[in-house]
C-alpha positions in Angstrom: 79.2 80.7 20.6 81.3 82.5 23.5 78.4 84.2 25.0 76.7 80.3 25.0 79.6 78.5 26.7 79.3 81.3 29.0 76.0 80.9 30.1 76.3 77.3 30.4 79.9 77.9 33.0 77.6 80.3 35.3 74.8 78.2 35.2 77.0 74.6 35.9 78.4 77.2 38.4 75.3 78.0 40.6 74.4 74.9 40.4 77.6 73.4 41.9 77.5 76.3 44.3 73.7 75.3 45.6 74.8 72.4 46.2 78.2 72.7 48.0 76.5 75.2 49.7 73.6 72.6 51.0 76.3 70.3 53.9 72.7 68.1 54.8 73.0 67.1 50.8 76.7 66.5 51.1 76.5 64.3 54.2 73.8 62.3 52.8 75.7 61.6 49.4 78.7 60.3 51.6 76.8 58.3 53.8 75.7 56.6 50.5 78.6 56.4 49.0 80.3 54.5 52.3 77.1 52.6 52.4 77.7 51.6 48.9 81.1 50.9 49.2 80.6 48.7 52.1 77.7 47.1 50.1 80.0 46.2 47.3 82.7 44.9 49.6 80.4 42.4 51.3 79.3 41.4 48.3 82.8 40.7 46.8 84.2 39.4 49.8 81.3 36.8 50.1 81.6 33.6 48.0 79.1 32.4 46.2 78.5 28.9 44.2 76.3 29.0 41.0 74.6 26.0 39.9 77.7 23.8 38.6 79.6 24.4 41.8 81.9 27.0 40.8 82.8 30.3 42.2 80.7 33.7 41.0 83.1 36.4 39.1 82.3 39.3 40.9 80.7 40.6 38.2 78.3 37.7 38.3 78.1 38.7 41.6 77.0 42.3 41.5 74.7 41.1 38.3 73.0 38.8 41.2 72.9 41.4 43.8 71.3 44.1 40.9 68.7 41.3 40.2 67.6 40.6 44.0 67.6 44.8 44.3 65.5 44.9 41.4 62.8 42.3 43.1 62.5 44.1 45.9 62.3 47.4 44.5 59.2 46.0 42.6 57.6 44.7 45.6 58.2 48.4 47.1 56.7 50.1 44.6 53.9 47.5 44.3 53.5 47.7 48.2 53.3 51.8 47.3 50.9 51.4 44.4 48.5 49.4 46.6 48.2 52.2 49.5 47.6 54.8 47.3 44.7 53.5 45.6 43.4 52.1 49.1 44.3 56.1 50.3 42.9 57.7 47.5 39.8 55.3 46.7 40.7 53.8 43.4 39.6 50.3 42.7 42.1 47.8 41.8 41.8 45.4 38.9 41.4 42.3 41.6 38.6 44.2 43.6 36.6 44.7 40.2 37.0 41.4 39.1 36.1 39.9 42.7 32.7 42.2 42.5 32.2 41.4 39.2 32.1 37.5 40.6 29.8 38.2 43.3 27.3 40.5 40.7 27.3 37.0 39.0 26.8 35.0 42.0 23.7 37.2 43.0 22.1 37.1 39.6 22.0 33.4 39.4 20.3 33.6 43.0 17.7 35.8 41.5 17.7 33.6 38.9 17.0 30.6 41.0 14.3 33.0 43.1 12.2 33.6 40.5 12.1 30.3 39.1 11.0 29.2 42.4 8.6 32.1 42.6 6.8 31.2 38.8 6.7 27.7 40.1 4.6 28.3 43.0 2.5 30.4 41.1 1.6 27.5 38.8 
């Protein structure tokens, strides 16, 4: 059990030395973390009205904020998705659907072609 408990101290050790060690890490977690701060500030300071006219808690607040964050991470990612199949040459579900329309289209054409073709014949 000892020797356990000792591997786990050097290994939470080297880790906390690899990163106290990395200053670029450490600058970027405190520029989040006054970015974040001011983030939460705004949002508490602000007033907001919901749909009754009365004040948001700020934890209705923050539950608000999460939810708009949420969106627009979605939107990101969806944004993201669609590059990388343009980048790497993967159809998307639309693009099928909208060739499978057209396929369609062009049979009934051919369709209508050789109808008219028989017809003449006759």
């Amino acid at each position: 059990m000892k020797t356990k408990t000792i591997l786990e101290l050097l290994t939470l050790t080297s880790s906390v030395y690899v990163l106290a060690r990395d200053t670029n890490f450490l600058d970027k977690i405190s520029a989040f973390t006054e970015k974040g701060k001011d983030e939460i500030n705004k949002i508490a300071s602000d007033s907001q009205i919901d749909e009754n006219g009365n004040e948001l808690d700020l934890a209705d607040k923050i539950i608000l904020k999460t939810n708009e964050l949420k969106e627009e991470l979605h939107d990101k990612i969806e944004e993201l998705v669609v590059k990388l199949y343009k980048k790497i040459n993967v159809a998307h579900l639309d693009e099928i659907k909208a060739l499978n329309e057209k396929i369609d289209k062009l049979d009934a054409n051919v369709a209508l072609l050789e109808a008219k073709q028989n017809k003449m014949k006759a």
